[in-house]
C-alpha positions in Angstrom: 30.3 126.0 -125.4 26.3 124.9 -125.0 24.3 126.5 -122.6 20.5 126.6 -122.1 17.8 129.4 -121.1 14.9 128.1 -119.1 13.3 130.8 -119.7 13.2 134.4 -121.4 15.2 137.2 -119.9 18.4 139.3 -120.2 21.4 137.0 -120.2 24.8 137.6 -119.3 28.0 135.3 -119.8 31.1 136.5 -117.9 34.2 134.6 -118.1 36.0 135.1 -114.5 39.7 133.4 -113.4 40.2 131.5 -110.7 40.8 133.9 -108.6 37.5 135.6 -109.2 38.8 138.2 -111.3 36.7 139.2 -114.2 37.9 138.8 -117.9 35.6 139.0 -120.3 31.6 139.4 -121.1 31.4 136.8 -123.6 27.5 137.6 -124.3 25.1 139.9 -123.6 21.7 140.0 -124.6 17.8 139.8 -124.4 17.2 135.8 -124.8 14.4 133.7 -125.2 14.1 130.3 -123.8 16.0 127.8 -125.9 19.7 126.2 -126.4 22.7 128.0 -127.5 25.8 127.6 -128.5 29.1 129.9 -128.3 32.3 130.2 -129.8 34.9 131.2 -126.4 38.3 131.9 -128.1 40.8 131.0 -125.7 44.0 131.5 -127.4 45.0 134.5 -125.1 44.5 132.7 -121.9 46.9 130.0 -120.0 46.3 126.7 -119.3 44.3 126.7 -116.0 40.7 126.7 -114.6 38.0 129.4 -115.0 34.6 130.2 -114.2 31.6 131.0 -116.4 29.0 132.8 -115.0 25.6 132.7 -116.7 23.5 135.8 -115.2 19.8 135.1 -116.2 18.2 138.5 -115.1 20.9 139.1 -112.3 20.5 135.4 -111.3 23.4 133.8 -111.1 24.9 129.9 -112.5 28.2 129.6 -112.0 30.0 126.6 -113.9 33.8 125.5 -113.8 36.0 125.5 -116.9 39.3 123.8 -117.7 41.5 124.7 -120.5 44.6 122.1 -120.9 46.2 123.2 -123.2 47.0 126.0 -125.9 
């Protein structure tokens, strides 16, 4: 997964189901501006659509996922 920081700040990357329900923090950390890349393992979860949220000092981006398969 890509993401990019506009700026520096504390960073969050939550991983939520459909349903709003929280799963994981994938990431957390003090980030400077810049690109990124992450490894999301996804072998536990089901096929279905999820929702990354990217918290870039408590300011939310909220982008949709789809796994397909296993």
């Amino acid at each position: 997964m890509l993401y990019a920081l506009e700026r520096a700040g504390r960073m969050q990357l939550i991983a939520n189901s459909a349903d709003g329900k929280q799963l994981s923090v994938l990431h957390e950390a003090a980030m400077e501006a810049g690109a990124y890349q992450l490894v999301w393992d996804t072998n536990a979860l089901q096929p279905g659509m999820y929702y990354l949220t990217l918290l870039l000092d408590g300011q939310p981006v909220v982008k949709k996922a789809v796994k397909v398969g296993r």
